[in-house]
Structures are given as C-alpha cells and as structure tokens.
C-alpha positions, 0 to 999 in steps of 0.5 A: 733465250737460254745458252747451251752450255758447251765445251769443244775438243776434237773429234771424228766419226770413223766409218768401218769402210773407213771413211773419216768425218772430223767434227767437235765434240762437247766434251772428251770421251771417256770410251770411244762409242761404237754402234751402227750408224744412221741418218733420219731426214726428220727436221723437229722432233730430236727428243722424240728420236733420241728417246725412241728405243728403236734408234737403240745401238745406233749413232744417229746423223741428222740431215736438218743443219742446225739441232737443238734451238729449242731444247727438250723437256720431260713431256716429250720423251718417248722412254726414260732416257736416250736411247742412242749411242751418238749423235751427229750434227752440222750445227749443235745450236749454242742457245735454245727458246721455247716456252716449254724448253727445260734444258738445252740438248747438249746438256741433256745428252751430256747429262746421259753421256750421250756423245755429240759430235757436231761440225761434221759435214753431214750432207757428205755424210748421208749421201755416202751412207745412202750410196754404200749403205749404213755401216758400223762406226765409232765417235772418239777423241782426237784428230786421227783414229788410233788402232784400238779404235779400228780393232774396236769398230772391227769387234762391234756386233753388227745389226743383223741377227741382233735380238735388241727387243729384250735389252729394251722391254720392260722387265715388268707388266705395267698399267698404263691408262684408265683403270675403269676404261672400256676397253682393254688392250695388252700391248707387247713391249718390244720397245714401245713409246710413250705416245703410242699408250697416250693414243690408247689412252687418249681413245678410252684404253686401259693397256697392260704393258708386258715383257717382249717374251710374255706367253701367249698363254698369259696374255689370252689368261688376262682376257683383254679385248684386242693386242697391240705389238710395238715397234722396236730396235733390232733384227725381227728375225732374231725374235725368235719367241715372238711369232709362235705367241702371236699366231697362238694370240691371233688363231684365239680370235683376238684383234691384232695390231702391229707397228715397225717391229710388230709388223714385220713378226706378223709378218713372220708369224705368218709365214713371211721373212724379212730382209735388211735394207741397204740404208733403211727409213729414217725420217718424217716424210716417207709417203705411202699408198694406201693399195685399197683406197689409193690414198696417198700418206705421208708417214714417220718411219724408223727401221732398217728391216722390211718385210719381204714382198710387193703388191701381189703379196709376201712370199711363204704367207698366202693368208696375209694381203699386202695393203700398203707399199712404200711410193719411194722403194716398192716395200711392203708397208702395210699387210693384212691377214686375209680371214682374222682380225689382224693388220700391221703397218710399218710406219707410226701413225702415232708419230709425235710431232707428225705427221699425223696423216696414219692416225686412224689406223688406232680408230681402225683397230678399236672398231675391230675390237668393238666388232670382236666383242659384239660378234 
C-alpha cells in the first residue's frame, strides 16, 4: 500500500446560481478553474474518466465516496492526458493499492494541474445539480468567493453552441493497428478514446485516425471498408462541418458506425436535431432497451446532449429508425438509417471497466463491413 501524498488548503466550489460547496484542495490554485460542472455515478474507472476528451471543459463530481484507492497507470488512459478542468470528491483516499498502480491520483492530477477538491458533501451536490440542472462553476482558494471569481464564473463560455471536437481531435492522421489487417477502418477523431481503437484492433482493424474536420473527399480517396464517428466533448449542433461529410461518406455506400458524439451528427446529418438535457448521462448504469429484440442493456454513458425524438421516430429525419430508448428518460439511444448501412448508438459499448453489455455492436459493424465488401 503507497500513500498519496497531499497537502490541504481551503476551498470551494461555487455554482453560478450561487450555491457554495466548502471542501479542501491539495494544493493552492494558481487560477481559479472555471468550467461546466457535472456529476458520473460510475463507481471505478476514474482514470478512464478523467482521460476521456468527452468530459473535456467540465468539473466533474463523483458520486462514489471514497476516490482514488487504487491509483492510476499509463495502460488505462483513454488520451495522453486529463481531460478535465476539476475535480470533486467526498473522500480523496490518502493511500493507494494495486498491482498495476504507478502513482496515486492526486499526484497524477497535481502533476497536470488538475485541481481537486475533496470533503465536499457531494451528495448534496448532485442532488441540487439533478434538480436545477448542470451549471457553470469555479473551484478556488479560500473560504469565500471574491468578486473576480463571480465576474470570472459570469464570463465562462457556456456548453451550448461550443464546438470542443476541434480543440480536442488530432491535428494529424494517424495509424492505429495492424498494418497488414484485413480490415480497413477510417475513424473521425471527434475526441476518440484509446479503447475504442483496441476494440478494432482487438477484431482484426487497421484504423486510420483523421482530423474532426477531414473532407469527405479524403476519406472516400483512401478506400477504406467502413467509417467510425467517435464520441466527443462539446454541442453536436456546433459541428457544423460535420454532417454534410457524413451524408457524402454514407450516400458512397459505405458502412457508418457512430458512438455519443457520432451519433448524435448522424442524427443531424440526416435531418434530426439535437436538444440539451437538463443534467445529462453520466455514469456506468443507464440501462437501455434494445426496441427490436427487447433486450434490455446496461450501458456507460457520458453526454449532456441528445437527440431528439422517441420510439416512433426522430422528427425532420423520416430515413433514420429509432433502435434503442433510454429505460430512465425516454431518449433516443440508438438510431438506424432505414435503407444504408448506417447506425449509432449513445452510449459506449466500448466502455472500459464495463459494463460491457453493448459490445457486439463493433461485431455488428464488421459484419456489415464484410457484407459491403462482398456485395
């Protein structure tokens, strides 16, 4: 067992309605961080979180009390660095034990100037975020809020109509995979984690990773066998780039595969629209029903948009079918084009730890992959 080592200064979270959260933080701040704020139910799998570009330009409040007790390691990432602009816990554990463990959180976030803010009643906090809805807030130093920190707060861009898919995509293409594989996949970077590219990698993929805002020309220029559209931080409706390249990518007759982000710009794409919810799905516990086999799933989630519609369909997009429907809200989690080889869904079946329920839908997009190639 190896200690976390931490100092602890006084601190607050304040919400822009301006409810104040006391708490601790391990070190002083040197700039207040200012960002939407957002809780995930998920009870493991911090690293992952922290790593997922998704959660990027949010302060994120874990509901699981204690955080941290079994450290981090390079393996587990889902990008090169946190993500997040803070964090907010009941309990930061001051020790970590884990045979794969290489440091403990605090340091590893300390170490990225990722601030955390820990004693915090966070049950208080998620409750008041579930009934008011997900707000802007800061994390500072001290006891009281000064006036710049609410002028600050005041000033922070809000989520919607924020396009965060090119602050986080990769400003390069890149390999990831086999280069002899069978199977050819060009995946649009919208903020894509690692695990996704293990799962193709895992099922015999070479994928080409490419730039949010690639041409559709470029990619069809490359000849792959099916696209992928990753998940990704941000307002879908800000992506303005994205929907006519998928439509041009889709109308070419190849298989298209979206998750979270992806799926709501095929929704887009093909005449939907999508709305903000209230505190979004955050967690690893949203089941899910499968609307043609009636299976139930139990899915991770992480977004804050939707798209629009039920189980009779999404308005303004007559070709797309509704597949799948949150068990929780009655939103749309699945949706499947009617006539080409063109499905999302809105959650991660390549959630890393788990659950693990949705994973055949990568199986599903290879076998249509493989039907496209031998049609």
């Amino acid at each position: 067992m190896t200690a976390n080592t931490q100092t602890a200064v006084p601190g607050f979270l304040l919400l822009e309605d301006g409810t104040l959260f006391l708490g601790r933080l391990q070190a002083p701040l040197a700039m207040p961080a200012v960002a939407e704020v957002v809780f995930t139910t998920s009870m493991s799998g911090y690293q992952e979180t922290f790593t997922d570009p998704s959660y990027r330009g949010q302060i994120v409040v874990m509901t699981s009390t204690m955080i941290g007790n079994y450290g981090v390691n390079a393996a587990d990432a889902e990008s090169a660095r946190p993500q997040i602009a803070g964090v907010v816990v009941r309990e930061l554990s001051a020790s970590y034990s884990n045979h794969r463990a290489e440091q403990g959180l605090g340091a590893w976030l300390g170490g990225a100037r990722i601030p955390v803010l820990s004693e915090v009643d966070t049950r208080r906090l998620t409750r008041h975020l579930r009934t008011v809805g997900v707000m802007r807030g800061v994390i500072a130093t001290g006891g009281d809020p000064l006036p710049e920190h609410r002028r600050e707060l005041e000033a922070s861009p809000l989520m919607s109509g924020r396009d965060l898919a090119t602050v986080v995509t990769t400003k390069e293409r890149y390999v990831w995979g086999d280069a002899n594989a069978k199977r050819h996949i060009v995946a649009y970077d919208y903020g894509i984690k690692r695990n996704i590219l293990r799962m193709f990698e895992a099922r015999g993929c070479r994928v080409t990773v490419v730039p949010s805002t690639t041409p559709a020309s470029e990619v069809l220029a490359a000849k792959p066998d099916g696209v992928f559209l990753s998940n990704g931080p941000g307002d879908p409706e800000a992506v303005g780039y994205a929907p006519d390249a998928i439509r041009a990518i889709a109308n070419a007759g190849l298989p298209v595969f979206g998750i979270c982000l992806g799926h709501q710009l095929l929704g887009i794409a093909f005449g939907g629209k999508t709305k903000k919810l209230s505190y979004g799905h955050r967690g690893g516990n949203h089941p899910v029903k499968d609307l043609i086999s009636g299976e139930v799933l139990i899915t991770s989630q992480n977004h804050g948009f939707a798209v629009e519609g039920d189980a009779q369909g999404i308005p303004g997009a007559p070709a797309l079918q509704v597949t799948h429907l949150n068990l929780n809200d009655g939103t749309v989690e699945g949706l499947r084009h009617r006539t080409l080889a063109v499905f999302g869904v809105q959650y991660h079946p390549e959630a890393a730890p788990g659950p693990h329920d949705a994973v055949p839908h990568f199986d599903e997009f290879l076998r249509a992959v493989a039907g496209s190639a031998t049609s």
